[in-house]
C-alpha positions in Angstrom: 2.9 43.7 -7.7 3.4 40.5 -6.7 0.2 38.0 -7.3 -0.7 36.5 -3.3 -4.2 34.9 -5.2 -4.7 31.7 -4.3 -6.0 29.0 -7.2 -9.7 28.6 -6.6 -9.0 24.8 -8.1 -7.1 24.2 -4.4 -10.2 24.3 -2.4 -11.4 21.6 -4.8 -10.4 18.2 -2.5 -10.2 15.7 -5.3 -11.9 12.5 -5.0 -10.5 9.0 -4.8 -11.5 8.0 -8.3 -10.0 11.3 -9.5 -6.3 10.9 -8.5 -6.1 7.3 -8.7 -6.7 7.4 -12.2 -3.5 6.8 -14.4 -1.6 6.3 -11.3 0.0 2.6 -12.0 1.1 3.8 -15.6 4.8 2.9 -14.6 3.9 -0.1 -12.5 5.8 -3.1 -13.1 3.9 -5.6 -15.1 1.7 -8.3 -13.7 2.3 -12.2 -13.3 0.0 -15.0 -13.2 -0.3 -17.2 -10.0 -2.7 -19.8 -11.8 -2.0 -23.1 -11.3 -0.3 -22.7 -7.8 -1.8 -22.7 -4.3 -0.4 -20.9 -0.9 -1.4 -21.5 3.0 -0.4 -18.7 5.0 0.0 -19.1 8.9 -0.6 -15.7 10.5 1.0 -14.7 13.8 -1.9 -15.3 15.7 -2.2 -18.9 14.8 -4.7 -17.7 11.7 -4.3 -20.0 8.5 -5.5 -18.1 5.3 -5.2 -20.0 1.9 -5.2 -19.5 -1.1 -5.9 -21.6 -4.2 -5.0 -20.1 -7.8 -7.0 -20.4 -10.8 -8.1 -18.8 -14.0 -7.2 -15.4 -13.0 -9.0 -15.8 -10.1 -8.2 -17.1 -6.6 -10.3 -19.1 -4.2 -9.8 -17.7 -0.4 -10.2 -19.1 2.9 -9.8 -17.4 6.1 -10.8 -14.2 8.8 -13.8 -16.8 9.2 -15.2 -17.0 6.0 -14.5 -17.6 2.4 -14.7 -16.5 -1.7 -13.6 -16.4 -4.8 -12.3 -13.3 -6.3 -9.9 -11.2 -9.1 -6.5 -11.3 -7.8 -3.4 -8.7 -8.9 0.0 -10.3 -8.8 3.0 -8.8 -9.2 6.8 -10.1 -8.6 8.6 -7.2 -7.7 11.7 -9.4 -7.3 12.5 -12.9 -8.6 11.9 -14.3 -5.0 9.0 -11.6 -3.7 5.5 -11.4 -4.9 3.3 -8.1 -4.2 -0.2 -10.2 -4.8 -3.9 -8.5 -3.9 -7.1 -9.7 -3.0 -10.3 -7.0 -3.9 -12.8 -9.1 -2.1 -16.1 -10.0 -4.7 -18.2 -10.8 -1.8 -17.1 -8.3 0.5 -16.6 -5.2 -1.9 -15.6 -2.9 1.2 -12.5 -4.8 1.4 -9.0 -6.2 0.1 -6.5 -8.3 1.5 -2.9 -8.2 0.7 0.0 -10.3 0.6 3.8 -10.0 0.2 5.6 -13.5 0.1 8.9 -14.9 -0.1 9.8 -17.9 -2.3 13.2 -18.1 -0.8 12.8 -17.1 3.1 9.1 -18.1 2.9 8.3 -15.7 5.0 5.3 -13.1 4.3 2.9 -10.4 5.5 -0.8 -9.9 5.6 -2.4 -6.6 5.3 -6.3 -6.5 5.8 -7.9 -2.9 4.2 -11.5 -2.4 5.4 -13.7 0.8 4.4 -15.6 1.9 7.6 -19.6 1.4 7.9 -19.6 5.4 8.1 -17.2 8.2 8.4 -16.0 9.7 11.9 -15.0 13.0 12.4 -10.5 12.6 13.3 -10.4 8.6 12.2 -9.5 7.6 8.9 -12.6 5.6 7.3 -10.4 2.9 5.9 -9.0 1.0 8.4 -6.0 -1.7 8.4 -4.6 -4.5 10.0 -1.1 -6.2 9.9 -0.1 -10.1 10.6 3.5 -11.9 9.8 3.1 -14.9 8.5 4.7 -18.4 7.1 4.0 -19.9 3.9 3.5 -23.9 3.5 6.5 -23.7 0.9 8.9 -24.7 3.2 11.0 -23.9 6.3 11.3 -20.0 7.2 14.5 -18.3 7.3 15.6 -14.7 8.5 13.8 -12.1 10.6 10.3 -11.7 10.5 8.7 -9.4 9.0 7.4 -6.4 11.5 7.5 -2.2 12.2 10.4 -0.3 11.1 11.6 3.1 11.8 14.0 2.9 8.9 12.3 5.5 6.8 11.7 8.6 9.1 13.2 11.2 8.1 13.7 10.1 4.2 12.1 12.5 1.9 11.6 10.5 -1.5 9.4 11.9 -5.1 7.4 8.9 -6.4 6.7 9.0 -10.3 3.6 7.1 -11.3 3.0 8.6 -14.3 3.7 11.6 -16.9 1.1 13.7 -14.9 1.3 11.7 -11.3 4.8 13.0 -8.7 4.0 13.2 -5.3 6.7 13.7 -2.5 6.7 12.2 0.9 8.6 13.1 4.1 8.2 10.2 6.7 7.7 12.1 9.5 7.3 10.0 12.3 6.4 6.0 13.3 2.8 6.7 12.8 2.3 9.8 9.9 4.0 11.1 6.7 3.3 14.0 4.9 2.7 14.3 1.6 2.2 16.7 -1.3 1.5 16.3 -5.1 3.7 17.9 -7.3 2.2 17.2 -10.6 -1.5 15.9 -11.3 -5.2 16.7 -10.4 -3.8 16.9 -6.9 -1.7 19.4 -7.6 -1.2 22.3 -4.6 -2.8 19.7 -2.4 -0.7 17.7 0.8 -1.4 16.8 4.1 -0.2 14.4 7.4 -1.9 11.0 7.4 -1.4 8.0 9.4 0.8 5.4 8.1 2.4 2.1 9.4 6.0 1.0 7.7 7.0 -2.9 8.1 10.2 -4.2 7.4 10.0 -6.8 4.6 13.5 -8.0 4.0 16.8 -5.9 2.9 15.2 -2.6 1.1 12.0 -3.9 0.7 9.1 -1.8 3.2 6.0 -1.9 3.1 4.5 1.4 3.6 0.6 1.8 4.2 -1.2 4.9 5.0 -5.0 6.1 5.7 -6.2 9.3 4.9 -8.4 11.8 6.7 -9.8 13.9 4.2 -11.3 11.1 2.2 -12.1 7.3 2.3 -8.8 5.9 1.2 -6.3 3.8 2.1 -3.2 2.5 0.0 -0.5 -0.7 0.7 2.7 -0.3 -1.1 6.1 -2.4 -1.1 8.8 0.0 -1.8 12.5 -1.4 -3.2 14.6 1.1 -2.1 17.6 -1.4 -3.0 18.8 -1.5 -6.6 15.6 -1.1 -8.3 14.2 2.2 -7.0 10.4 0.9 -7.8 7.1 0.6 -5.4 4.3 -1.1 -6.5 0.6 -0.5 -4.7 -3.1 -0.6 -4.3 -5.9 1.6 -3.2 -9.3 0.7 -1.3 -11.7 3.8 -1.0 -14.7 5.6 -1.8 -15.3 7.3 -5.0 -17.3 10.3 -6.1 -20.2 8.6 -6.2 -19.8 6.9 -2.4 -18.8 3.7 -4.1 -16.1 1.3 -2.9 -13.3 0.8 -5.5 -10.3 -0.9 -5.9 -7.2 0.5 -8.4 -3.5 -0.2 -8.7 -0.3 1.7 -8.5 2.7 1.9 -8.9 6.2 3.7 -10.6 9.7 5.2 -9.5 11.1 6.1 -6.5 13.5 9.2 -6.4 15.7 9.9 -3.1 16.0 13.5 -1.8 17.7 13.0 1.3 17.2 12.2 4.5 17.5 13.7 8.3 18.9 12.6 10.9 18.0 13.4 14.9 20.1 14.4 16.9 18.6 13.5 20.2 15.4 13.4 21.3 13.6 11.4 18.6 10.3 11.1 17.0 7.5 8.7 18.3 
């Protein structure tokens, strides 16, 4: 007879913490920024800047200031993928992806919610194109894209982390893990995909279940890598900041035939 039972571990929702760990195993390695400094003009006439130092970074901007741990990474020799947990305001991260050639960038804003809301995502996010101070900008800005629905892709963060995504739509993706804690687990979360520059996307999404929300830049040119971060809640209701990243695998893709999705 055919065994129907379903793993009792399924109805176990991992947490945040839980997952997360492990998961930038295969992320490219880190660079250091020290030294250097970076204004950023937002598209809403915003200036955020940003001063370099001692593994640390000295912030200015959304109407206040710090100093805090920053993550850099350059996942090309002209892009950086840099993040900003925020010491004074722990609830929250700020993100940057810059160009050193088009000097052009974007500006991603995580915030964990004061409390949760049935239907909404508690981590929230919000997106700005922006200019560096490095010189004169070049090409398109960077904004939405609806280059990735319909792509199905496995990501490979680690020797126990593969999760697959279908990007379903302009505003969700579904997901599912493969291999890991999360395993037998998936859902449809809200996500927001930004063009970057040729095969580079930023893809962000906030999930329901639990306080999280990630920012990722995915080269789906020659390199087949995405590098990440994660703000959230963990186990113990705490805000926490982690890493990802790893390989990208293509499955496929769809295309519509006419009426397409929103």
């Amino acid at each position: 007879m055919t065994d129907t039972s379903i793993d009792p571990a399924l109805d176990e929702w991992r947490t945040y913490d839980e997952f997360a760990a492990g998961i930038d195993t295969y992320r490219l390695p880190n660079t250091s920024l020290d030294g250097t400094s970076l204004s950023l003009t937002l598209d809403d006439g915003s200036v955020l800047s940003l001063v370099f130092a001692s593994s640390t970074v000295s912030w200015s901007g959304f109407d206040t200031s710090g100093t805090a741990p920053y993550d850099a990474v350059a996942v090309r020799d002209d892009v950086l993928f840099v993040n900003i947990p925020l010491a004074s305001r722990e609830r929250e991260a700020i993100t940057v992806v810059y160009s050193t050639t088009t000097h052009r960038a974007s500006v991603i804003q995580s915030r964990i919610g004061a409390e949760a809301i049935d239907g909404t995502p508690q981590v929230g996010q919000e997106f700005w194109a922006a200019t560096t101070d490095a010189g004169v900008a070049t090409g398109e800005a960077p904004g939405p894209s609806r280059d990735l629905i319909g792509k199905r892709n496995v990501y490979r963060y680690s020797p126990d982390h593969l999760y697959e995504h279908v990007y379903i739509s302009s505003q969700r993706y579904a997901w599912q893990c493969l291999e890991g804690v999360q395993r037998g687990h998936g859902d449809m979360d809200l996500s927001t995909v930004w063009k970057f520059a040729d095969g580079l996307y930023l893809f962000c999404f906030r999930e329901f279940r639990i306080a999280v929300a990630s920012v990722w830049l995915h080269d789906l040119g020659y390199q087949l890598m995405t590098t990440g971060i994660f703000l959230g809640l963990n186990g113990d209701g705490d805000a926490e900041h982690s890493r990802g990243g790893g390989h990208i695998y293509p499955l496929g893709s769809v295309a519509y035939p006419d009426v397409q999705p929103l």
